[in-house]
mmCIF file as Biopython writes it, N, C-alpha, C and O atoms, coordinates in Angstrom:
data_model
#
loop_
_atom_site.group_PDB
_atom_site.id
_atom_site.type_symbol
_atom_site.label_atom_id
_atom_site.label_alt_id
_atom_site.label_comp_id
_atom_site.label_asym_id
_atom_site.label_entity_id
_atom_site.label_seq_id
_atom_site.pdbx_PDB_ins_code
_atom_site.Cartn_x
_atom_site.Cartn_y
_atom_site.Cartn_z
_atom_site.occupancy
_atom_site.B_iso_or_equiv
_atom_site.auth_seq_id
_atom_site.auth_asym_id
_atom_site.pdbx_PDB_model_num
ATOM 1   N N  . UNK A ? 1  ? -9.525  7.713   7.145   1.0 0.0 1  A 1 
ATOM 2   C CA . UNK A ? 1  ? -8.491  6.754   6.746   1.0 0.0 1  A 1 
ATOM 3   C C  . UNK A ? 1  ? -9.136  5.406   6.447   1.0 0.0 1  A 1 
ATOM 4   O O  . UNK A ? 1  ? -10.178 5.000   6.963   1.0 0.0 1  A 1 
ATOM 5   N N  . UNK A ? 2  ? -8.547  4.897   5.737   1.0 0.0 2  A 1 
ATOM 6   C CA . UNK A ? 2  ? -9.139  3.578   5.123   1.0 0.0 2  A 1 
ATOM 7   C C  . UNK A ? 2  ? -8.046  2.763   4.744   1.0 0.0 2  A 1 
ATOM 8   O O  . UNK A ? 2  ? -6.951  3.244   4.452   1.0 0.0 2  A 1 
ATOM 9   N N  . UNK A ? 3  ? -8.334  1.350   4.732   1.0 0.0 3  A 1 
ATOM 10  C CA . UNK A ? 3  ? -6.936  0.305   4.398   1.0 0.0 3  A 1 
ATOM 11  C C  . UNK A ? 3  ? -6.632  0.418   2.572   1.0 0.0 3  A 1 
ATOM 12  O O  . UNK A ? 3  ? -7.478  0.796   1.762   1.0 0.0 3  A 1 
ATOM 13  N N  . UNK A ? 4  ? -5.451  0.054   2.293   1.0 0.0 4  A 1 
ATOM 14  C CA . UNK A ? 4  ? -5.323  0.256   0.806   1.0 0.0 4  A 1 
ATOM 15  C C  . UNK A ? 4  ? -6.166  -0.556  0.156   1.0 0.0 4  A 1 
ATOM 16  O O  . UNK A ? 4  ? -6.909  -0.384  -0.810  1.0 0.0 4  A 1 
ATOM 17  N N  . UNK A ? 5  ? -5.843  -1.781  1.084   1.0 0.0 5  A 1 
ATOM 18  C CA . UNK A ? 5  ? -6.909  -2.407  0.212   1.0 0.0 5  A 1 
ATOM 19  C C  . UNK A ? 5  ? -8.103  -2.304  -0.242  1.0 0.0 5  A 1 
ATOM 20  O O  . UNK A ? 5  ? -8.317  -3.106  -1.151  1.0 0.0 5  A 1 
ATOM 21  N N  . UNK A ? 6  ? -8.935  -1.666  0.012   1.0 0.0 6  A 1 
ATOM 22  C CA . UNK A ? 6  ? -10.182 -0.948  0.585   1.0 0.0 6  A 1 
ATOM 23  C C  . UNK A ? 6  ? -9.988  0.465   -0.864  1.0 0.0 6  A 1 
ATOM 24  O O  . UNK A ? 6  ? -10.923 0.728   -1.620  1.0 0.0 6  A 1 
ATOM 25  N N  . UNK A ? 7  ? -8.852  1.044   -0.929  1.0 0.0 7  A 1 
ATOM 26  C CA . UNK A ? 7  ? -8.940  2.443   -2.170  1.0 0.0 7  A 1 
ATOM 27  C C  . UNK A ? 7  ? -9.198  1.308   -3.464  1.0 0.0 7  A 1 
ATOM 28  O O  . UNK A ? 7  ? -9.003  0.128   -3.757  1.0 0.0 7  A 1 
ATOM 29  N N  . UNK A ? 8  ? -9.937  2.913   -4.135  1.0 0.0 8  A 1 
ATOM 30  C CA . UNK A ? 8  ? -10.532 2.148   -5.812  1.0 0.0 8  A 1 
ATOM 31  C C  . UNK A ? 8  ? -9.266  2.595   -6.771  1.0 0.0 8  A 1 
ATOM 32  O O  . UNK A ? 8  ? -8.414  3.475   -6.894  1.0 0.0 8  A 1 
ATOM 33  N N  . UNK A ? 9  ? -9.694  1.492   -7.303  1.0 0.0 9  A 1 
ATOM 34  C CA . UNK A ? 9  ? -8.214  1.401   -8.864  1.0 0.0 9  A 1 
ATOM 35  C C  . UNK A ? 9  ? -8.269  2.287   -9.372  1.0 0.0 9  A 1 
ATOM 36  O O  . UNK A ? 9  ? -9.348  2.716   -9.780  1.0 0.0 9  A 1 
ATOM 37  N N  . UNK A ? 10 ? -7.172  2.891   -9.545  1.0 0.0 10 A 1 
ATOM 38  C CA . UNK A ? 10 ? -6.541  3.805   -10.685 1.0 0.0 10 A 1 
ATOM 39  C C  . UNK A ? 10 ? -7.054  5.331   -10.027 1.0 0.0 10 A 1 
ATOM 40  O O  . UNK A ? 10 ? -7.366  6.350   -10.644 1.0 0.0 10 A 1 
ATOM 41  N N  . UNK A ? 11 ? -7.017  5.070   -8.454  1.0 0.0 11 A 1 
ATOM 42  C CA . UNK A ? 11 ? -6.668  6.663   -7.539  1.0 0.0 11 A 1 
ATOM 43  C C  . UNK A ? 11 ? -5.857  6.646   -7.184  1.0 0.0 11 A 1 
ATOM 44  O O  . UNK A ? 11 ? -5.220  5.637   -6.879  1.0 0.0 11 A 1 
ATOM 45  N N  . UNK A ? 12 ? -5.435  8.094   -7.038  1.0 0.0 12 A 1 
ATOM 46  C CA . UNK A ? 12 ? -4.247  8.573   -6.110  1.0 0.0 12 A 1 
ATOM 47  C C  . UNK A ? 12 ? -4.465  8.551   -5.128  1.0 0.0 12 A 1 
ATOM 48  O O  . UNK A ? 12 ? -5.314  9.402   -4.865  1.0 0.0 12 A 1 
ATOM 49  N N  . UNK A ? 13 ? -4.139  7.965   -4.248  1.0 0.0 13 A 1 
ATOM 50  C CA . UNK A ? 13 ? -3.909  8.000   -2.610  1.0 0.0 13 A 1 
ATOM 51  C C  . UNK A ? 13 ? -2.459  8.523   -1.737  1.0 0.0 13 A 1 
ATOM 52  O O  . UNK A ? 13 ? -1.293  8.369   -2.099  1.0 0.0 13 A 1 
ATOM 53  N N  . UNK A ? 14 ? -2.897  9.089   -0.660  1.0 0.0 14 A 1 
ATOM 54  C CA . UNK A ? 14 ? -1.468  9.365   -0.066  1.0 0.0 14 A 1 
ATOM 55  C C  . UNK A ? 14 ? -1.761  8.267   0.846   1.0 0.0 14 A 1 
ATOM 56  O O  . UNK A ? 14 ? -2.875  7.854   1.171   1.0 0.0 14 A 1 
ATOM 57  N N  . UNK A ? 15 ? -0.205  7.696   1.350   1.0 0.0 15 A 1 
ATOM 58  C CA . UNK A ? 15 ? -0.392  6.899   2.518   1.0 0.0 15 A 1 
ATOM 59  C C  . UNK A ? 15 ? -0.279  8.010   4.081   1.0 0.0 15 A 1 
ATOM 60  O O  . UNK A ? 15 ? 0.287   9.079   4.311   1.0 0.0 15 A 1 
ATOM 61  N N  . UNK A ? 16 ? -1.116  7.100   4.873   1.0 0.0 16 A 1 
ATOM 62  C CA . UNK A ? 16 ? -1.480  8.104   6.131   1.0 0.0 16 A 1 
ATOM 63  C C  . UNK A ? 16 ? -0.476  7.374   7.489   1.0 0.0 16 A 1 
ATOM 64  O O  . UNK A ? 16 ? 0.365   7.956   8.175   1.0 0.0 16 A 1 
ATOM 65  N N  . UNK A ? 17 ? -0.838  6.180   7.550   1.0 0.0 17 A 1 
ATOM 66  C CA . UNK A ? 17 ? 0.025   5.098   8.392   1.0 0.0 17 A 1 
ATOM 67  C C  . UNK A ? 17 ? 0.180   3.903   8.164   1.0 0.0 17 A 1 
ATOM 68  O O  . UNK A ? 17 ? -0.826  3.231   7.938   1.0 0.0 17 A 1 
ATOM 69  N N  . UNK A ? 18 ? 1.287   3.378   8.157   1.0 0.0 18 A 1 
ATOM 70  C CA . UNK A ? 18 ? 1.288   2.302   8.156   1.0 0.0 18 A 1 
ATOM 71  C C  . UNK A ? 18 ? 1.989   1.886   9.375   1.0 0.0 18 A 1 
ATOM 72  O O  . UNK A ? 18 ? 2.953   2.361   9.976   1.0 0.0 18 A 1 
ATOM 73  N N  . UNK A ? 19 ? 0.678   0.113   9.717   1.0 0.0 19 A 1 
ATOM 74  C CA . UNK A ? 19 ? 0.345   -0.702  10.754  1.0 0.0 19 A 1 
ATOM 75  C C  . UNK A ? 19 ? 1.572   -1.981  11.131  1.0 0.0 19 A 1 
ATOM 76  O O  . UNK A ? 19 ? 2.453   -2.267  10.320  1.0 0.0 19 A 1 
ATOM 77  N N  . UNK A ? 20 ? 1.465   -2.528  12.227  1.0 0.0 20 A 1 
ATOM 78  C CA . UNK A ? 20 ? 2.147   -3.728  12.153  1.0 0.0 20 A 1 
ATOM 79  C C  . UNK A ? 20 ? 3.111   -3.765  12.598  1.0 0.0 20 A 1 
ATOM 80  O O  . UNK A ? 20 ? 3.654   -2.668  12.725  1.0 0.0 20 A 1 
ATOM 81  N N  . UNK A ? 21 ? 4.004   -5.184  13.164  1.0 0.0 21 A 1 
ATOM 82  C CA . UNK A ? 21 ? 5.336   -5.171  13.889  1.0 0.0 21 A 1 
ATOM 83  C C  . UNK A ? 21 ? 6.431   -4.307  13.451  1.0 0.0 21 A 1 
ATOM 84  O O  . UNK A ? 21 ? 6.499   -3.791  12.336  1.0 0.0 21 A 1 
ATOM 85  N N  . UNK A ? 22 ? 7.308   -4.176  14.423  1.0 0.0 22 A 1 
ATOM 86  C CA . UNK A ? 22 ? 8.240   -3.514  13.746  1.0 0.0 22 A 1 
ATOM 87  C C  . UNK A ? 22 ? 9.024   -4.136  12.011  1.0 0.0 22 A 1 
ATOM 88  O O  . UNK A ? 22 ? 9.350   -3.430  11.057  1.0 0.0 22 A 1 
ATOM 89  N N  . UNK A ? 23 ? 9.128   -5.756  12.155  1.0 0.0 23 A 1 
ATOM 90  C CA . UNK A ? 23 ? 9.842   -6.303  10.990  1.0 0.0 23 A 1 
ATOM 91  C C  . UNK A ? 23 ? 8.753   -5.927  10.178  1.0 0.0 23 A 1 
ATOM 92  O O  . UNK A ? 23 ? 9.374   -5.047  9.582   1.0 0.0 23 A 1 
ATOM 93  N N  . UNK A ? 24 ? 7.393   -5.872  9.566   1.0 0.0 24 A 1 
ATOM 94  C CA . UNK A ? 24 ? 6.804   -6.057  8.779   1.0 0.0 24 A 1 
ATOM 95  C C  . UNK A ? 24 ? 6.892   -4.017  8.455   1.0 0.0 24 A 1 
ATOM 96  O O  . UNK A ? 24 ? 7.285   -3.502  7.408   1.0 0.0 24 A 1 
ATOM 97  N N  . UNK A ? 25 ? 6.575   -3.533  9.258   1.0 0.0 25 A 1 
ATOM 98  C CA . UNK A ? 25 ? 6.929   -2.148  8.636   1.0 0.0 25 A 1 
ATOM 99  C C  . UNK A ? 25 ? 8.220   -1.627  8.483   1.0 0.0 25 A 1 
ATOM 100 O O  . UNK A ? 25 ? 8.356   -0.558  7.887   1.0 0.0 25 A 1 
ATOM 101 N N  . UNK A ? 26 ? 9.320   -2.307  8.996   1.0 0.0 26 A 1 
ATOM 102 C CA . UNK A ? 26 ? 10.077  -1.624  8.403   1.0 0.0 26 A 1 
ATOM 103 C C  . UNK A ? 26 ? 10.631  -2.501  6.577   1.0 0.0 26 A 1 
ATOM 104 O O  . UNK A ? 26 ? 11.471  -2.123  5.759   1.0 0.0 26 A 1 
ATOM 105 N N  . UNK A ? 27 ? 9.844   -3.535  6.568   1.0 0.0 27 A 1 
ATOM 106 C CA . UNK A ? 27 ? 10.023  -4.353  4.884   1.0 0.0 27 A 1 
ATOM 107 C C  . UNK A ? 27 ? 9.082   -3.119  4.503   1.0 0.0 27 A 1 
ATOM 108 O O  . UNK A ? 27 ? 9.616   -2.173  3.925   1.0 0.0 27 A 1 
ATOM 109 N N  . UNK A ? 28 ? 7.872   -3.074  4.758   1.0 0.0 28 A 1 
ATOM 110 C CA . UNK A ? 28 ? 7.102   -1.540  3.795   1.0 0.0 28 A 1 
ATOM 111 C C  . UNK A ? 28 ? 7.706   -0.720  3.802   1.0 0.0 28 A 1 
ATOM 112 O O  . UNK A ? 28 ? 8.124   -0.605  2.650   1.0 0.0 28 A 1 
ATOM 113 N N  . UNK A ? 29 ? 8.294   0.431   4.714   1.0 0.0 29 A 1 
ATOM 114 C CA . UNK A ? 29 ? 9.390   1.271   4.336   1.0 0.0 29 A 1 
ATOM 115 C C  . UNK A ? 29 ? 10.588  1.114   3.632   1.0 0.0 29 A 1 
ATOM 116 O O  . UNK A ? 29 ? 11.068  2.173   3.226   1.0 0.0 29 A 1 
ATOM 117 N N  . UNK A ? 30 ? 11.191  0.117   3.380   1.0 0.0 30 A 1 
ATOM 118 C CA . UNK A ? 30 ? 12.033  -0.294  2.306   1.0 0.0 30 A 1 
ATOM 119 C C  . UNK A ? 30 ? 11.527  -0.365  1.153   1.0 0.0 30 A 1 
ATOM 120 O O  . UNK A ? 30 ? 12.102  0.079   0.159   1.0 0.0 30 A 1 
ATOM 121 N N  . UNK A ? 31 ? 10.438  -0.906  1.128   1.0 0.0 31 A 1 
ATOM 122 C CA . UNK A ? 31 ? 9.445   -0.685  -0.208  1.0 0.0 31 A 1 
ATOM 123 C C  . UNK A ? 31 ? 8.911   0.673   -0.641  1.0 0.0 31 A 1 
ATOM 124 O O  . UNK A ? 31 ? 8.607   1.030   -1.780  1.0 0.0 31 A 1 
ATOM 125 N N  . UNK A ? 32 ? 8.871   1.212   0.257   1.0 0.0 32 A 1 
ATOM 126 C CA . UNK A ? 32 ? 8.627   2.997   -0.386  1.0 0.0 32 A 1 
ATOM 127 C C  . UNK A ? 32 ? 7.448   3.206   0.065   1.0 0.0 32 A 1 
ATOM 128 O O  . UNK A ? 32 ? 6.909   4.238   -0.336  1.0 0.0 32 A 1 
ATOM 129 N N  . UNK A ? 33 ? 6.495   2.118   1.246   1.0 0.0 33 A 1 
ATOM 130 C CA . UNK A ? 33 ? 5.452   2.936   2.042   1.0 0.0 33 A 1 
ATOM 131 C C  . UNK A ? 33 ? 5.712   3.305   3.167   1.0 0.0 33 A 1 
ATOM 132 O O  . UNK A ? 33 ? 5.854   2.725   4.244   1.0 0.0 33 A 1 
ATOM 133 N N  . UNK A ? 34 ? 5.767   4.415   2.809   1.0 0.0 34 A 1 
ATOM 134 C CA . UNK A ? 34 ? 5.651   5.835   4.069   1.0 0.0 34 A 1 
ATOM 135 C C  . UNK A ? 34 ? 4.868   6.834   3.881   1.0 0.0 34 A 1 
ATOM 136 O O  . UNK A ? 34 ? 4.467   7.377   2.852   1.0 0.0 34 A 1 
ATOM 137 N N  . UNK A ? 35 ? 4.625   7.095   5.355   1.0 0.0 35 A 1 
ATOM 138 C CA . UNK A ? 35 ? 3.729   8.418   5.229   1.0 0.0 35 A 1 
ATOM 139 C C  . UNK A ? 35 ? 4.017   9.329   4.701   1.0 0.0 35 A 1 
ATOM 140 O O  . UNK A ? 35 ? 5.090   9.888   4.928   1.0 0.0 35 A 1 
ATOM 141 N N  . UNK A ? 36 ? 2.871   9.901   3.554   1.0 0.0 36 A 1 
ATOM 142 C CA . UNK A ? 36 ? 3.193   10.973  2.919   1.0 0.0 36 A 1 
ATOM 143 C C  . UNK A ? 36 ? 3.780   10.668  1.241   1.0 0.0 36 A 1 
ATOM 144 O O  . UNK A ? 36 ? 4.189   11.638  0.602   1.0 0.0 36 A 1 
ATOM 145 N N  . UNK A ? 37 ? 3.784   9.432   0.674   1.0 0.0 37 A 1 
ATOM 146 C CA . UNK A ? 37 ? 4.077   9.117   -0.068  1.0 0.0 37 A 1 
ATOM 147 C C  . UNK A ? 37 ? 2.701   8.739   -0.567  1.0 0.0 37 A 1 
ATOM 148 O O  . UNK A ? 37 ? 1.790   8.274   0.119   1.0 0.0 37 A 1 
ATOM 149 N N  . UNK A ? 38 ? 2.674   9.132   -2.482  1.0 0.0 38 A 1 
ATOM 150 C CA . UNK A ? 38 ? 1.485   8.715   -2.839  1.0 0.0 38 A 1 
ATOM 151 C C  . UNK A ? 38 ? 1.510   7.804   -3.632  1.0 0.0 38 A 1 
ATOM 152 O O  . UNK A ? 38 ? 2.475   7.597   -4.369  1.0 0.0 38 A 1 
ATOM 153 N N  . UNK A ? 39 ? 0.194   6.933   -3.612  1.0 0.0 39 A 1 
ATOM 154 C CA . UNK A ? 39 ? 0.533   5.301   -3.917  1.0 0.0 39 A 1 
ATOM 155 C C  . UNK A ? 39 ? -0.847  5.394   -4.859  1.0 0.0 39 A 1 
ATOM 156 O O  . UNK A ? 39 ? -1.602  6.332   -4.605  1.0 0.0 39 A 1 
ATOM 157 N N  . UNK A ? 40 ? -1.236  4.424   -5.988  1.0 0.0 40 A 1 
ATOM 158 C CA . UNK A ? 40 ? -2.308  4.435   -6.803  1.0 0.0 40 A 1 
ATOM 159 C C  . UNK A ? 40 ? -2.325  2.489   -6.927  1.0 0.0 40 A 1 
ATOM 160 O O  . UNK A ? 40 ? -1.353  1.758   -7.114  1.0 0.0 40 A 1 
ATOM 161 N N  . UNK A ? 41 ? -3.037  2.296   -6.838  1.0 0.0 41 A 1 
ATOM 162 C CA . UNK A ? 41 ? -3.674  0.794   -6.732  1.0 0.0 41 A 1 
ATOM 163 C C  . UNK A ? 41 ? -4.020  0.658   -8.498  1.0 0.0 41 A 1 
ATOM 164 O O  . UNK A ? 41 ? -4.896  1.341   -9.029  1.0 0.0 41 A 1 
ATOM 165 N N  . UNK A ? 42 ? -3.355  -0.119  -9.088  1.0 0.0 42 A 1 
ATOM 166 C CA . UNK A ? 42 ? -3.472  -0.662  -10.839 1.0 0.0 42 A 1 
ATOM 167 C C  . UNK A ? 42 ? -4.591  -1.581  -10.844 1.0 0.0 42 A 1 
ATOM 168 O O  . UNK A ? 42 ? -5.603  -1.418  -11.526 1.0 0.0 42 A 1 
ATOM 169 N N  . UNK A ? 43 ? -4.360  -2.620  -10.006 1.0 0.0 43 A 1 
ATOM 170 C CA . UNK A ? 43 ? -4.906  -3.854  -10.255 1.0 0.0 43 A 1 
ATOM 171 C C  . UNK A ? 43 ? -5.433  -4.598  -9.349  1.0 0.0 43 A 1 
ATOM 172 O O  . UNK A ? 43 ? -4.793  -4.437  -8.310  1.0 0.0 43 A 1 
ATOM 173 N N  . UNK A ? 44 ? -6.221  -5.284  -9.222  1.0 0.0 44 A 1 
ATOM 174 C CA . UNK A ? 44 ? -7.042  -6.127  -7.539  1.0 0.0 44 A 1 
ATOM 175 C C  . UNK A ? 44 ? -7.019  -7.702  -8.352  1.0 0.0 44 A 1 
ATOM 176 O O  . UNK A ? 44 ? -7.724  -8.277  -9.182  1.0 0.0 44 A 1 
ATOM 177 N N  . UNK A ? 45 ? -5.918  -7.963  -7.667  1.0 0.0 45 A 1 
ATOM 178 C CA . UNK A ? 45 ? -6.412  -10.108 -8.194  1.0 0.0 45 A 1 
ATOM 179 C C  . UNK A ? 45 ? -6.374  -10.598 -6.917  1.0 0.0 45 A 1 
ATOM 180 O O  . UNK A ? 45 ? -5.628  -10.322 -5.977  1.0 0.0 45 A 1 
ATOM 181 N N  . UNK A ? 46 ? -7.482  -11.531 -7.040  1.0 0.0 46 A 1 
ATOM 182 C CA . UNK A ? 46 ? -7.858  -12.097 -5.700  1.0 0.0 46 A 1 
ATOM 183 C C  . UNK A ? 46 ? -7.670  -11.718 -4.236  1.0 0.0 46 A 1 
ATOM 184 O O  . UNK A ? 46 ? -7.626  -12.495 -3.282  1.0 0.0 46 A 1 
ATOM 185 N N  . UNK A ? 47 ? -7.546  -10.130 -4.221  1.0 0.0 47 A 1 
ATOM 186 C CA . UNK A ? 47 ? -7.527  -9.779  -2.880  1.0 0.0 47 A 1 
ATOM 187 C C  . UNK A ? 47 ? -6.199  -9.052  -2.666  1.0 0.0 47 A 1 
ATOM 188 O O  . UNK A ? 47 ? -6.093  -8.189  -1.795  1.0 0.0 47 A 1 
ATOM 189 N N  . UNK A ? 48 ? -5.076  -9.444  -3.551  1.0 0.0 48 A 1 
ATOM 190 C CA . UNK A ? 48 ? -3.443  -8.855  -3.440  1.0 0.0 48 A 1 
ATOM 191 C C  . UNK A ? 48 ? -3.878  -7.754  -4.857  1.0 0.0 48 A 1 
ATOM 192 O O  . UNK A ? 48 ? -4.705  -7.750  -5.769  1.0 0.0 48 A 1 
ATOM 193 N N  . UNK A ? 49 ? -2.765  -6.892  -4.364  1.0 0.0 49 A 1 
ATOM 194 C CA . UNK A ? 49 ? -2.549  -5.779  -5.015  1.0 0.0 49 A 1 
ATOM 195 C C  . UNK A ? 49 ? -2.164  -5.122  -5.584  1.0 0.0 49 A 1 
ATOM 196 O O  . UNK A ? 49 ? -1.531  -4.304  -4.916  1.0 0.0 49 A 1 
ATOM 197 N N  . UNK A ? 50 ? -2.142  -4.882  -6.852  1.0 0.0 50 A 1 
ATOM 198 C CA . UNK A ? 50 ? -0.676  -4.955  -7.446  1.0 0.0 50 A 1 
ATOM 199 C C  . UNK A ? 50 ? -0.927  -2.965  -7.427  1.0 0.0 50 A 1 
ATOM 200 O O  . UNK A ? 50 ? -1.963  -2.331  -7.629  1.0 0.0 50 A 1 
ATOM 201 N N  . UNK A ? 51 ? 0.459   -2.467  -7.107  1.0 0.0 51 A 1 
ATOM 202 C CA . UNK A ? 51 ? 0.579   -0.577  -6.782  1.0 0.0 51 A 1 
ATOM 203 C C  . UNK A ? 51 ? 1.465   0.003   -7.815  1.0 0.0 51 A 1 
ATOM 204 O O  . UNK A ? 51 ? 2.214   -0.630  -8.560  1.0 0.0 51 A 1 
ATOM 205 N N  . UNK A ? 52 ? 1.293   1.261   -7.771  1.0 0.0 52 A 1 
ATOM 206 C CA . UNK A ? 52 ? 2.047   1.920   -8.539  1.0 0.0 52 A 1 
ATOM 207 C C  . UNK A ? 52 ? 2.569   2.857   -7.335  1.0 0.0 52 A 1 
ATOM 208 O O  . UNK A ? 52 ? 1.754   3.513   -6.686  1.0 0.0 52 A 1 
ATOM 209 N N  . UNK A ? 53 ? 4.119   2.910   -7.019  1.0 0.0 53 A 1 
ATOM 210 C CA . UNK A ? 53 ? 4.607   3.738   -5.638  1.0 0.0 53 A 1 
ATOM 211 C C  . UNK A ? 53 ? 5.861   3.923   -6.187  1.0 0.0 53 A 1 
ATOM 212 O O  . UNK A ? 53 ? 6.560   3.122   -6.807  1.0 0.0 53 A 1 
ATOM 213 N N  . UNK A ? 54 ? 6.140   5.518   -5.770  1.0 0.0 54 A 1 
ATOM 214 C CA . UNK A ? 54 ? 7.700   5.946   -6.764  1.0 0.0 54 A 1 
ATOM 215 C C  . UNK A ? 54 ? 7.419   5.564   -8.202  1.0 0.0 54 A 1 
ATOM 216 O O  . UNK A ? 54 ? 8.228   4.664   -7.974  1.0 0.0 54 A 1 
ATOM 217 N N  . UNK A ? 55 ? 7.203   5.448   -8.960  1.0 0.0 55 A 1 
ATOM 218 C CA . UNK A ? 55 ? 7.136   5.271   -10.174 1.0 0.0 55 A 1 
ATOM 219 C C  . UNK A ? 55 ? 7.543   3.777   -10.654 1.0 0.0 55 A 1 
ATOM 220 O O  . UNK A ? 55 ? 8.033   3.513   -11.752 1.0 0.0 55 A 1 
ATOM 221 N N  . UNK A ? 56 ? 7.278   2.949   -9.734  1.0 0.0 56 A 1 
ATOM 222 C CA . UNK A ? 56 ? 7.720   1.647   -9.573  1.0 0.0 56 A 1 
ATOM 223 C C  . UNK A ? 56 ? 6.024   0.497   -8.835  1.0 0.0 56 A 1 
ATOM 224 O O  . UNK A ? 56 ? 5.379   0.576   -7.790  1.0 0.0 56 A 1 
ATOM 225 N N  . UNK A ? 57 ? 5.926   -0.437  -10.074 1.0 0.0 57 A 1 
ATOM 226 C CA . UNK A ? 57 ? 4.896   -1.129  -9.634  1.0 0.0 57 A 1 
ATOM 227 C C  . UNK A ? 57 ? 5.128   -2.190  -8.825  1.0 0.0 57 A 1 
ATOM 228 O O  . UNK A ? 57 ? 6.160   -2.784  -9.137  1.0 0.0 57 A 1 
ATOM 229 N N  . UNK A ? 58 ? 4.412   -2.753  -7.685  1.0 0.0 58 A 1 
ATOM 230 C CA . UNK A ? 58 ? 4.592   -3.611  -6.525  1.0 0.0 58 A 1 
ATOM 231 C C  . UNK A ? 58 ? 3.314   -4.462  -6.834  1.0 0.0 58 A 1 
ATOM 232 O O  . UNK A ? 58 ? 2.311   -4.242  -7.513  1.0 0.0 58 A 1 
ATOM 233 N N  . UNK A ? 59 ? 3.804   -5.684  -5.952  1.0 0.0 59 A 1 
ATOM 234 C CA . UNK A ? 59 ? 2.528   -6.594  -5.890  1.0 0.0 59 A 1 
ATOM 235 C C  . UNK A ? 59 ? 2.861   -6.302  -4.017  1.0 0.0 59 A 1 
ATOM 236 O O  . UNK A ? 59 ? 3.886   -6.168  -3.348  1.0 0.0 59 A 1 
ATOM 237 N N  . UNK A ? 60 ? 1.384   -6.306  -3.716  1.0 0.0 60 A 1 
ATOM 238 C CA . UNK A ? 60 ? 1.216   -6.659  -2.399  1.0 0.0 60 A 1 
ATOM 239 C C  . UNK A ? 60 ? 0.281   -7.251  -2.199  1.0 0.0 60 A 1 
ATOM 240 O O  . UNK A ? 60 ? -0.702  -7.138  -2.932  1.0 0.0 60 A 1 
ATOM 241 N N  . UNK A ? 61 ? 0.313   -8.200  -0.962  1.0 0.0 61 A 1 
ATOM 242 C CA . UNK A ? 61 ? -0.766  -9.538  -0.376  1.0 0.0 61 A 1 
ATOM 243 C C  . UNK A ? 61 ? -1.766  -8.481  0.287   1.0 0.0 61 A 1 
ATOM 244 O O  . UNK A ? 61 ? -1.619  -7.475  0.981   1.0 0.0 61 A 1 
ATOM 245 N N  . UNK A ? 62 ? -2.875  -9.192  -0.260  1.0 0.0 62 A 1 
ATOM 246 C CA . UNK A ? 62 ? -3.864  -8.748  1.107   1.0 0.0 62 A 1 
ATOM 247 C C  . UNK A ? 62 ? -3.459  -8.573  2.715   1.0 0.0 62 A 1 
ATOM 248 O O  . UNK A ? 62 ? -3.980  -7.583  3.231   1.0 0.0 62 A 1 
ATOM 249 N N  . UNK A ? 63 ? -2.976  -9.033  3.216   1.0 0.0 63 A 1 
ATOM 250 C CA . UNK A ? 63 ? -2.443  -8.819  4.567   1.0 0.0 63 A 1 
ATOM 251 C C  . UNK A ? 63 ? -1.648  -7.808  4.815   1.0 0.0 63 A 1 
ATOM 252 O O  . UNK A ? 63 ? -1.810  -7.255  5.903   1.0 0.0 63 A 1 
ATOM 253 N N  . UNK A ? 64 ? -0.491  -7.241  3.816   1.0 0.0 64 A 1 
ATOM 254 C CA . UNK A ? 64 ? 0.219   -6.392  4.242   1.0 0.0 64 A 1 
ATOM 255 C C  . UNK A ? 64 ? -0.588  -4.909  3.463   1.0 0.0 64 A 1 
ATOM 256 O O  . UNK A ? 64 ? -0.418  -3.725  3.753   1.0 0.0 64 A 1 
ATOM 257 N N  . UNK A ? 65 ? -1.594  -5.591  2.281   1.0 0.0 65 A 1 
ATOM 258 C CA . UNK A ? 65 ? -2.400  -4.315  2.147   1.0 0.0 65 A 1 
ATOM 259 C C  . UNK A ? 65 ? -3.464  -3.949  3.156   1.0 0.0 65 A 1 
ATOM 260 O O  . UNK A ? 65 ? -4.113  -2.971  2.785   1.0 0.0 65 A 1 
ATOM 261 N N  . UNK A ? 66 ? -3.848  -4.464  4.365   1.0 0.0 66 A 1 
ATOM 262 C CA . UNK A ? 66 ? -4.571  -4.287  5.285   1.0 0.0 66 A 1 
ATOM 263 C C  . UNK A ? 66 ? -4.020  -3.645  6.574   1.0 0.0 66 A 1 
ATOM 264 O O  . UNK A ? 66 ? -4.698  -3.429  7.578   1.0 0.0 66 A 1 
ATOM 265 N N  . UNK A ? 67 ? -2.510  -3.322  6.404   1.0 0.0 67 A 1 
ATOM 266 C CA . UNK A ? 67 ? -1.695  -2.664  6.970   1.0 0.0 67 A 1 
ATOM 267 C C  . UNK A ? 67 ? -1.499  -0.941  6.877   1.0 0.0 67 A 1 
ATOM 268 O O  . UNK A ? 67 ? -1.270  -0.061  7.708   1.0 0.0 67 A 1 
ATOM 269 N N  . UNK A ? 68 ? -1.716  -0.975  5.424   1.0 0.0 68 A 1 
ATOM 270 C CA . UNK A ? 68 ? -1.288  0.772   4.990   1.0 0.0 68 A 1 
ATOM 271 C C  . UNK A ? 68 ? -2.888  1.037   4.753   1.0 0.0 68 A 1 
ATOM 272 O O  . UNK A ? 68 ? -3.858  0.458   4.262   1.0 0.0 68 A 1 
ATOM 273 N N  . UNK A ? 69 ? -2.469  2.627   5.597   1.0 0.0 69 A 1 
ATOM 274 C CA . UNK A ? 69 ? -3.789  3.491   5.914   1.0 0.0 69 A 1 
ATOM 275 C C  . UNK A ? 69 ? -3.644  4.647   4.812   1.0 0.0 69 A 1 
ATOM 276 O O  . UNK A ? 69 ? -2.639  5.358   4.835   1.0 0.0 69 A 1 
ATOM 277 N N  . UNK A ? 70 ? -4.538  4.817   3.948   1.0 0.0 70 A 1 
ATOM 278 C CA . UNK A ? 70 ? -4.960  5.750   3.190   1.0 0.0 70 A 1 
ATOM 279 C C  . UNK A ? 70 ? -5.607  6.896   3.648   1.0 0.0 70 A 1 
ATOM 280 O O  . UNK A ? 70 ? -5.985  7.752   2.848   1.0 0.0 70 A 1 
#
């Protein structure tokens, strides 16, 4: 397992766990990271992340990408 932030652009990844208080994971599960869901990383600017999850692209911060386990 490895942090998302951490997977290379334009792979498929499944998510394995995701980390963190209860408020901050349950905003990622509203967002569509959950285990078992597969997520592909588009883009890396300055450390945030922009995803491709559900067929729907996200920006995420470095911090909450240091949360979800690949």
């Amino acid at each position: 397992m490895l942090p998302l932030l951490l997977a290379p652009v334009g792979e498929a990844n499944v998510i394995k766990k995701v980390s963190g208080n209860p408020q901050i994971k349950s905003h990622l599960e509203t967002l569509g990271f959950v285990p078992g869901t597969e997520v592909t990383v588009i883009n890396e600017i300055a450390g945030n992340l922009i995803v491709n999850i559900k067929e729907t692209r996200i920006a995420v911060s470095k911090e909450m990408a240091q949360k979800i386990m690949v």
